[in-house]
N, C-alpha and C positions, 0 to 999 in steps of 0.2 A: 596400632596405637594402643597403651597398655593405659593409659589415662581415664578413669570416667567422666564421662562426659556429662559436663554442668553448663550451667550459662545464667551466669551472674549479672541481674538487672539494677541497676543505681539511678533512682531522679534525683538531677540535682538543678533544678531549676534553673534555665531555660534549655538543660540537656540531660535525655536519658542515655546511660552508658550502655552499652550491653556487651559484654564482654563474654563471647563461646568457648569452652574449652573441650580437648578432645577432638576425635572423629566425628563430622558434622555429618552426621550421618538421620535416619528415622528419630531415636532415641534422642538425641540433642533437639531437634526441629520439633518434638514434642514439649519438652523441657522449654523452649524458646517461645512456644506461643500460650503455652499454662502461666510464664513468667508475665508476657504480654497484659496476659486477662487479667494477670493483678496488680502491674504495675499503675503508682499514681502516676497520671499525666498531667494534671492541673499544672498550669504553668511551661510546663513541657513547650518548645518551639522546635528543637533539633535531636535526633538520635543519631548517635555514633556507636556503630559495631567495629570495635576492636578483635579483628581475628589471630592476636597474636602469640593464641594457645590452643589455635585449632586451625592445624595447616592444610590439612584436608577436608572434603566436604563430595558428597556424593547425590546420586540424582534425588533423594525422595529429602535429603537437609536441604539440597535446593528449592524443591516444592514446598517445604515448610518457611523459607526465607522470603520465597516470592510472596506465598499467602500472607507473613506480619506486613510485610512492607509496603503490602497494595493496602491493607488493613490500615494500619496508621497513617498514610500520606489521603486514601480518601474518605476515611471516618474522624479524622483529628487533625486532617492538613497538615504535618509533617515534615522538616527537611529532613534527607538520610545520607548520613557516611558510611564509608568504608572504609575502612583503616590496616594496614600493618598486613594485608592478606600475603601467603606466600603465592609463590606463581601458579600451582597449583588451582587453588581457589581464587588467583585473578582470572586464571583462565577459562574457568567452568562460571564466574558472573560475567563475562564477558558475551561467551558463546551463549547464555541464556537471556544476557539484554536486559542485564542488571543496571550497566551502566545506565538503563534508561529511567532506571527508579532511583537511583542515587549517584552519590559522586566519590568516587578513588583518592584515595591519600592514602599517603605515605607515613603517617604519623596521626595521634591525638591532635597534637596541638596544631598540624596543621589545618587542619577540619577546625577545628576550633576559631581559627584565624580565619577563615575563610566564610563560616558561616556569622561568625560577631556572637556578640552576648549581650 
């Protein structure tokens, strides 16, 4: 992947976006939880991660996804999506038991529908 990897955090009350891009690799999963620490959550109810610029993702970006996501759902009760992942990365949060910290979509707005506003 020839992409640098960024991950672009947006509150827009009562949902933060997070959008990865790149190889989800150390390097991003770093980026992803320095974004965390600054993000405002006031008013915050739901985070949606759109992976649909970062189709891969590897074991040490997964131990940085695991770490926000326990982080927000038991420090600020949280709901969490997941959106747009290629199979790649459905299949590496599957086998780690991501499903158990958040919910799969197919789209933004599906997440979006399904958690309300």
């Amino acid at each position: 992947m020839n992409k640098t990897p960024e991950c672009t955090i947006k509150a827009d009350p009562p949902w933060l976006m997070i959008t990865p891009s790149g190889y989800f690799s150390e390097i991003l999963g770093q980026k992803l939880t320095e974004g965390i620490r600054q993000a405002p959550l006031a008013g915050v109810k739901f985070v949606i991660f759109d992976f649909a610029d970062s189709p891969v993702v590897n074991s040490t970006g997964l131990a940085a996804m695991i770490d926000v996501c326990e982080n927000l759902q038991e420090a600020h009760q949280l709901e969490i999506g997941f959106c747009k992942m290629s199979n790649l990365v459905l299949e590496a949060f599957q086998i780690s038991g991501m499903n158990q910290v958040g919910t799969f979509f197919a789209t933004v707005e599906e997440a979006k529908a399904y958690f309300g506003s």
